[in-house]
C-alpha positions as CSV (number, residue, x, y, z in Angstrom):
1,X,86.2,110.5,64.0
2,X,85.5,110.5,67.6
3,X,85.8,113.4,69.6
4,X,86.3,113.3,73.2
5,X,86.1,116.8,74.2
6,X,82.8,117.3,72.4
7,X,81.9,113.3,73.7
8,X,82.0,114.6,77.4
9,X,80.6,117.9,77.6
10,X,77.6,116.4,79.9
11,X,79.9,114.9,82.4
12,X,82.1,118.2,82.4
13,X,79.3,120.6,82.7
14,X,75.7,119.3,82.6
15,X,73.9,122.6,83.6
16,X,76.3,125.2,82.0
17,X,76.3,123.1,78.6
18,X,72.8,122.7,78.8
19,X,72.5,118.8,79.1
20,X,69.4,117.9,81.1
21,X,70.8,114.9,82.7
22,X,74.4,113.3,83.7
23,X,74.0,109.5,82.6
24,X,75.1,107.0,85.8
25,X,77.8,104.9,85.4
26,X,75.0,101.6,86.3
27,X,73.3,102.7,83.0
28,X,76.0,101.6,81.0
29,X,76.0,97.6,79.9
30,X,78.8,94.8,81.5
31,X,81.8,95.6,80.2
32,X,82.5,93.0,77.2
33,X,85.2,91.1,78.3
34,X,82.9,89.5,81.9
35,X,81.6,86.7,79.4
36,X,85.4,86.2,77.5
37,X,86.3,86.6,74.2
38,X,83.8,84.5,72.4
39,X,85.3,84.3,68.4
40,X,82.7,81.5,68.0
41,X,80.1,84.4,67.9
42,X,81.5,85.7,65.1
43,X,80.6,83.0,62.9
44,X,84.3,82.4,61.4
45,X,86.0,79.2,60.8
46,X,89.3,80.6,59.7
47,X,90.5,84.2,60.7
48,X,93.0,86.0,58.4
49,X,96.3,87.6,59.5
50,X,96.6,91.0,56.6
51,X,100.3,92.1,56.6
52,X,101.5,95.3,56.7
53,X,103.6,96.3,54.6
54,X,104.3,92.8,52.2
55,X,100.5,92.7,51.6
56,X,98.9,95.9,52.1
57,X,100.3,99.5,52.0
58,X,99.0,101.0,55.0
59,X,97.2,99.6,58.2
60,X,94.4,101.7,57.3
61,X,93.8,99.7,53.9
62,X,94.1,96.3,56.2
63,X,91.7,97.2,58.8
64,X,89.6,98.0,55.9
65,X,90.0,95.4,54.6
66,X,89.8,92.5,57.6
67,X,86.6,91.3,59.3
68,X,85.8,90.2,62.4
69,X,88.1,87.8,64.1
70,X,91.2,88.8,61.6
71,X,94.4,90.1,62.9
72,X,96.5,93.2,61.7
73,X,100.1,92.4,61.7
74,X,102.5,95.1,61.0
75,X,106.0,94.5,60.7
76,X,109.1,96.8,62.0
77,X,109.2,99.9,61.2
78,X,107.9,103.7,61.5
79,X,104.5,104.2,60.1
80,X,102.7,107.8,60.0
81,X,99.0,107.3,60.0
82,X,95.9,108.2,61.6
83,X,93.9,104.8,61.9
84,X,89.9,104.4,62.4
85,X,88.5,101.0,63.1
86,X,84.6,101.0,63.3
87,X,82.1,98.5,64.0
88,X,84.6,95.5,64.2
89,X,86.5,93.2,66.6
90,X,89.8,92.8,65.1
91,X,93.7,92.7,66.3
92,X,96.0,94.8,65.5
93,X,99.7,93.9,66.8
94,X,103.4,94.9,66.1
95,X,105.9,92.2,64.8
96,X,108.9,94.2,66.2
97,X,109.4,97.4,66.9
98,X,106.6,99.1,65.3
99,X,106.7,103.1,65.8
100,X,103.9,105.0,65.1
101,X,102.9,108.5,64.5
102,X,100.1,110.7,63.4
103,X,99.8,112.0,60.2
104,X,97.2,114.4,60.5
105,X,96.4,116.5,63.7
106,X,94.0,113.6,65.1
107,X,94.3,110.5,66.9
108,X,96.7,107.8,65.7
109,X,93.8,105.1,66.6
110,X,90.4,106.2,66.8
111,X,88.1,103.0,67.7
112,X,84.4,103.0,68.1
113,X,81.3,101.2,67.5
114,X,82.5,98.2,68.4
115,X,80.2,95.2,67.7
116,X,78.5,94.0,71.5
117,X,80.7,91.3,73.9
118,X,83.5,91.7,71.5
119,X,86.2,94.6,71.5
120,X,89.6,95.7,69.5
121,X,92.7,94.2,70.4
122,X,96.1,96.3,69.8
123,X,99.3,94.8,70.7
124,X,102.8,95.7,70.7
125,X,102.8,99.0,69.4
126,X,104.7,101.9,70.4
127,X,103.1,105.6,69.8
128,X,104.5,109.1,69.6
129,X,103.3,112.3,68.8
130,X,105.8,114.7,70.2
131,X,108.3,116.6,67.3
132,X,111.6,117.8,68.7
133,X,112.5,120.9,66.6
134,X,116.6,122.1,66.4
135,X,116.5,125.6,65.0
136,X,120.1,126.3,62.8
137,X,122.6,127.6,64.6
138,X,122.1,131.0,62.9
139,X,118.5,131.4,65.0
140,X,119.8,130.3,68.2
141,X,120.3,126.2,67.9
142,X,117.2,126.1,70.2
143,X,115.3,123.0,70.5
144,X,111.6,122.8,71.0
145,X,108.9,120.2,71.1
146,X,105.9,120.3,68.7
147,X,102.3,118.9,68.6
148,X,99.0,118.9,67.5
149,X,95.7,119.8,68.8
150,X,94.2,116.4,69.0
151,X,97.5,114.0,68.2
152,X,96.1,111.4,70.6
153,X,97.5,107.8,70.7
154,X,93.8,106.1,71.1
155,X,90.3,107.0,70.8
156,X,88.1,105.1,72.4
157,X,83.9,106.5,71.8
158,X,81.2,104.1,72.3
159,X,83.6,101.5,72.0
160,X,85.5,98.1,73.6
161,X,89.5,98.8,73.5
162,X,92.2,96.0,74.7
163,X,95.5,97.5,74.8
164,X,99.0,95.5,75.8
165,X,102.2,95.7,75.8
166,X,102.4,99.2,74.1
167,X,104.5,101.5,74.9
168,X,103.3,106.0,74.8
169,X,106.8,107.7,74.7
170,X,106.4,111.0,74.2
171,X,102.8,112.1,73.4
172,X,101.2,115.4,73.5
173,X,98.2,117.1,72.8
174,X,97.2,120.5,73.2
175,X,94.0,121.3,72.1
176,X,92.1,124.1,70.4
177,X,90.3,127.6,70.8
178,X,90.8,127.2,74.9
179,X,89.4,123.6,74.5
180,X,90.8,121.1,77.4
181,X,92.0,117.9,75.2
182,X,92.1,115.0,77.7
183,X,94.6,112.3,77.9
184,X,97.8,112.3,75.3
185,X,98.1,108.9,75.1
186,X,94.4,107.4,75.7
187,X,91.2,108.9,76.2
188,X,87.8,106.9,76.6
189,X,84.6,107.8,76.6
190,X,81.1,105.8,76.5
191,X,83.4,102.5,76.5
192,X,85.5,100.0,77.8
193,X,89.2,99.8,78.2
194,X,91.6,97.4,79.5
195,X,95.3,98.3,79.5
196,X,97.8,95.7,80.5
197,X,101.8,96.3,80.9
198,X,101.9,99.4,79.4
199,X,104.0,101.6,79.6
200,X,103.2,105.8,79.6
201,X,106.2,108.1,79.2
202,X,106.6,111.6,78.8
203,X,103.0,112.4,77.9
204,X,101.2,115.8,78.5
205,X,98.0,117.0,78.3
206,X,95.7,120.3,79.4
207,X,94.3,117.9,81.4
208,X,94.7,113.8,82.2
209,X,98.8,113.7,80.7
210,X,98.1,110.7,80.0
211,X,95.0,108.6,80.7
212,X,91.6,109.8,80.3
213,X,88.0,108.2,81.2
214,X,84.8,109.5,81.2
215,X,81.4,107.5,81.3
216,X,83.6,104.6,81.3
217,X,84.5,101.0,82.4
218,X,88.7,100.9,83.0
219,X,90.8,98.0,84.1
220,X,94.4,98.3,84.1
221,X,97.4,96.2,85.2
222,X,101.3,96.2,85.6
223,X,101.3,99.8,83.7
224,X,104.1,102.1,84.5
225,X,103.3,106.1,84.4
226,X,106.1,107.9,84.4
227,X,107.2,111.9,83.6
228,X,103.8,112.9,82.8
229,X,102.4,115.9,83.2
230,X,98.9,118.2,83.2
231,X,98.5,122.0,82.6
232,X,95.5,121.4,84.9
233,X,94.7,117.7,86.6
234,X,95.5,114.6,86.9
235,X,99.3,114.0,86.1
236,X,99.0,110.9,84.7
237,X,95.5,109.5,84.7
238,X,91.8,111.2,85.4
239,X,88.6,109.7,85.8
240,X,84.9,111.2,85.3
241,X,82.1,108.5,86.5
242,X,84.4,105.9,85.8
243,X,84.0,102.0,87.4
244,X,86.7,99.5,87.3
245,X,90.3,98.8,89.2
246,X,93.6,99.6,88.9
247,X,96.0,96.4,89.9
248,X,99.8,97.0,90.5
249,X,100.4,99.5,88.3
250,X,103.8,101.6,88.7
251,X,103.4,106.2,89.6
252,X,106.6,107.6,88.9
253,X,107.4,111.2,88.7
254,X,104.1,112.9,87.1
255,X,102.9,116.3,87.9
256,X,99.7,118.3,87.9
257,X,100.1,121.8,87.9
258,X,96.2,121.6,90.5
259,X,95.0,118.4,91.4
260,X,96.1,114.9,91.5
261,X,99.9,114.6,90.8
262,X,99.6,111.0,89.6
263,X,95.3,110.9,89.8
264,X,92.5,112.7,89.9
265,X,89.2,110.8,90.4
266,X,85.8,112.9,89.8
267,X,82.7,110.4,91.1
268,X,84.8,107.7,90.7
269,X,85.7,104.8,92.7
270,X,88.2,102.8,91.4
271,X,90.0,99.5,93.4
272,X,93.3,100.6,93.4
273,X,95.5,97.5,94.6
274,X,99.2,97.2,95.0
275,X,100.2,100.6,93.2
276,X,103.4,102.3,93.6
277,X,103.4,106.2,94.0
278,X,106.7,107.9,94.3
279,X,107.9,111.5,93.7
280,X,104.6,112.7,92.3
281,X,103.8,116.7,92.6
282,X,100.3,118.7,93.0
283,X,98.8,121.9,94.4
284,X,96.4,119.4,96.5
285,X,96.8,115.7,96.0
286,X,100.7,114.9,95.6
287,X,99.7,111.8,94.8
288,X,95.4,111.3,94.5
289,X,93.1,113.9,94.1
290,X,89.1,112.5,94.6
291,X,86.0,114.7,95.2
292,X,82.7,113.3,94.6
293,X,78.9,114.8,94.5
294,X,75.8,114.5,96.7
295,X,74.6,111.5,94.0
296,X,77.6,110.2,93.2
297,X,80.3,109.8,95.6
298,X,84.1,109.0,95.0
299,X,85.3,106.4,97.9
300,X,87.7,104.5,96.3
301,X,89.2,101.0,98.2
302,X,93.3,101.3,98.5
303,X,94.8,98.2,99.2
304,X,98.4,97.3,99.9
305,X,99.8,100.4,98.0
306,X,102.8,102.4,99.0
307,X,103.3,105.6,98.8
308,X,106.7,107.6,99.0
309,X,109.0,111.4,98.3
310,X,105.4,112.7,96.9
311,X,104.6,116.5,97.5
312,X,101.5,119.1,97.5
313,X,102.1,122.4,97.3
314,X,99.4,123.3,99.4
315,X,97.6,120.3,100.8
316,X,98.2,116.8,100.8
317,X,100.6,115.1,100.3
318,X,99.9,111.8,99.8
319,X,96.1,112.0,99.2
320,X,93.7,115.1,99.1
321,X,90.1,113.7,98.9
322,X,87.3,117.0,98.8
323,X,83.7,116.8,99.4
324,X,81.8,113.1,99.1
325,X,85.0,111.4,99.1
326,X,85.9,108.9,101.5
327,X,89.2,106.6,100.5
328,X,89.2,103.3,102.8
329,X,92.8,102.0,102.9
330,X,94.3,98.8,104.3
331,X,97.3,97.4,104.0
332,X,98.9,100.6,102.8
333,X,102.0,102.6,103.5
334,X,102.8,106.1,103.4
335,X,105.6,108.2,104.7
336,X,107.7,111.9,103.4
337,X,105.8,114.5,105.4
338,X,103.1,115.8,108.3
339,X,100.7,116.5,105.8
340,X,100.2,113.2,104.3
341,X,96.6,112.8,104.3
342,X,93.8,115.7,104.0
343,X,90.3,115.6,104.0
344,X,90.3,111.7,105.6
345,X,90.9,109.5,108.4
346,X,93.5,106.6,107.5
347,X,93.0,103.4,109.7
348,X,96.7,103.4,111.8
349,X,95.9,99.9,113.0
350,X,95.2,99.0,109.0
351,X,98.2,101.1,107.8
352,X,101.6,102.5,108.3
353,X,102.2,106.6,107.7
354,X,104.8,108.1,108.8
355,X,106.5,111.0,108.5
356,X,109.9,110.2,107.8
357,X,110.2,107.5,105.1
358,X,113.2,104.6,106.2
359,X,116.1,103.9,104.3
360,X,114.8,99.9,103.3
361,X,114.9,99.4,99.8
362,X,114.1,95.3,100.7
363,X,110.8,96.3,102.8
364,X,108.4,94.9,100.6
365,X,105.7,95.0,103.1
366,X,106.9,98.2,104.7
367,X,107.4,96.8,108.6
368,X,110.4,98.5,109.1
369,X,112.4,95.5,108.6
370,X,113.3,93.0,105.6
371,X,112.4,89.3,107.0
372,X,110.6,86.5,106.1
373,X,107.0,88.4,105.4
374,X,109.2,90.1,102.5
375,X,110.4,86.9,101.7
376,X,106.8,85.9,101.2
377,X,105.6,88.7,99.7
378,X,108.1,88.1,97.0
379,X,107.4,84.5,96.6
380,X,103.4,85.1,95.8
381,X,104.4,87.7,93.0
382,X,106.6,85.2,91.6
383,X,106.5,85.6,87.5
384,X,104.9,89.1,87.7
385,X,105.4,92.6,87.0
386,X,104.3,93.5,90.5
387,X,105.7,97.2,90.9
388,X,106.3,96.4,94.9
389,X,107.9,92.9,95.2
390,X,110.3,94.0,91.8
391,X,113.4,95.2,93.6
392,X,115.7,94.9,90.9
393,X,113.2,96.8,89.1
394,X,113.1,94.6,85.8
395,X,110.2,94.6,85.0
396,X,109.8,91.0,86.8
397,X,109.4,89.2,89.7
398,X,112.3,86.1,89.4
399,X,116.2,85.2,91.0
400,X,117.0,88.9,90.7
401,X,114.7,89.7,93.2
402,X,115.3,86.8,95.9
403,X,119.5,88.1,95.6
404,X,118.4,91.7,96.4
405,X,116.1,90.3,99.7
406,X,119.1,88.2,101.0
407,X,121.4,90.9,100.6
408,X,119.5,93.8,102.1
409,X,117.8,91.3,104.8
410,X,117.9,92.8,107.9
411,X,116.6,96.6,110.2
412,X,115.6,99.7,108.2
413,X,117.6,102.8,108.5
414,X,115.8,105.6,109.5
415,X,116.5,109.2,108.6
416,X,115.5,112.5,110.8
């Protein structure tokens, strides 16, 4: 089973650890899904659906038993299992609600070994890993939460992951001897991961609460983070030498006890496009944490992402980027404080800060005013999950959103 502690040692300390070399990102391969999902590769006329439970037991004995091209269907219900799928591209989705939860202190999907330009599809599923524990009245009626060392939602190691519409509600992962165990609910390393409309909830980690990457190729879209937490960084999602984009995804109250209260990027530069960041909490970073090296620098591209109520406890606010790291932001807006930025210059001509945020729920485009841009903005979102242009906060661009625009249409209220 994959390990990613012991995975990304190199990246975490090449000389200390004694690894001669840190392998660069360009060394890795296109990620899998640039030429599509090709099933005519695999040679298969008819793919299988295996059910879970009417024809097999467990989704282990499925996955065993399916080939490439099949698809694992599990129906509703709560299933305690620790699955490994290696050296096949299969699907794996939930018909209903389909809970899952470890059953031994590992991860409860470890995938790796993927065959090449083909990947692992999971679908619909929801994880947990976090045990709420009531002692009897007679000790004190306390409640506590309970988890394992390595109770992980997905493993990814050497391997091509696809992962939508699942939800991580309360995941945690504590690892052992001192160890940092990355990433509650995901953690990648030597692979490639898409994630799209997920949703992260109440996950904590020693490090990454939620989403970790190392060595890595990561896309995700329309994901919501919210109530995570790391002992160290990244509150929600950390990347080491990590390529890819992250596209209107949702940062909602996560906290890093250091670093990065929603992300911390280590010589990475993700695209991060039409995000939403509000109420996140760090030491440095409320928000983003980046620092790069000499070779490898962390400059990632912000674009039309806004950014509100976050806080640093020392410097930050909004972004902290440290040495080699140089964000370029357009189209963004910031406001909640005089120490917003740190370590950067934001273009003011390209972007709005400011240092009291406006009462103007309807400001899509954040102009101080709900008008006709907002109107637009909402418009080309239409059908969407886009995090900005969702003011009813549905989960969808539609009617709802248009009623909220009319009635809020008009100045912003400020407040000194």
């Amino acid at each position: 089973m994959t390990n990613i502690h012991s995975a990304t040692q190199c990246v975490l300390g090449a000389l200390v650890l004694g690894c001669t070399s840190v392998p660069a990102l360009a060394e890795l391969p296109d990620p899998p899904w640039d030429g599509g999902w090709d099933p005519g590769g695999w040679g298969l006329i008819f793919p299988a659906t295996l059910e879970v439970p009417s024809e097999y037991d467990t989704i282990q004995e499925a996955v065993d038993a399916a080939v490439n091209g099949d698809t694992v269907l599990i129906a509703t219900g709560t299933y305690h299992e620790n699955v490994v799928v290696t050296g096949k591209t299969i699907s794996i989705k939930g018909d209903g609600l389909v809970e899952l939860w470890p059953d031994d202190d590992a991860a409860i999907m470890s995938v790796s070994s993927t065959p090449e330009d083909q990947w692992v599809r999971l679908e619909g599923l929801t994880f947990h890993s976090i045990y709420e524990i009531t002692l009897p009245e007679e000790l004190g009626g306390i409640t506590f939460e309970m988890y394992g060392s390595e109770t992980r939602g997905v493993t990814v190691g050497g391997g091509a992951v696809q992962i939508s519409q699942c939800t991580f509600d309360g995941m945690g992962i504590a690892g052992a001897d001192g160890d940092e165990e990355p990433g509650a609910a995901v953690a990648a390393a030597w692979g490639y991961v898409q994630l799209e409309q997920c949703r992260f909830d109440n996950c904590q980690a020693t490090t990454a609460g939620a989403v970790y990457a190392a060595l890595a190729s990561v896309e995700m879209s329309y994901c919501v983070f919210e109530n995570c937490q790391s002992d160290a960084d990244g509150g929600a999602v950390k990347f080491e030498f990590v390529g890819g984009e992250i596209v209107a995804c949702s940062f909602l109250s996560n906290a890093a006890y250091s670093e990065g209260g929603a992300i911390a990027l280590n010589q990475s530069s993700p695209a991060i496009t039409r995000c939403l960041f509000e109420d996140n909490t760090a030491a440095w970073g409320g928000a983003v944490y980046s620092e790069g090296s000499e070779g490898t620098a962390s400059d990632p591209v912000v674009t039309d992402c806004q950014f509100h109520g976050l806080s640093a406890g020392e410097y930050g606010d909004l972004w902290y980027a440290s040495s080699y790291s140089d964000p370029w932001w357009t189209g963004s807006v910031g406001c909640g404080g005089d120490d917003l930025i740190y370590g950067f210059t934001v273009n003011r001509w390209l972007n709005s800060l400011t240092e009291y945020c406006p009462v103007c729920p309807g400001d899509v485009n954040g102009d101080t005013a709900v008008d006709v841009a907002d109107l637009l903005d909402v418009l080309s979102h239409w059908g969407t999950a886009d995090p900005i242009s969702d003011l009813s906060e549905d989960g969808t661009v539609d009617d709802a959103d248009l009623i909220w625009l009319f009635f809020l249409f008009g100045d912003c209220v400020d407040i000194v």
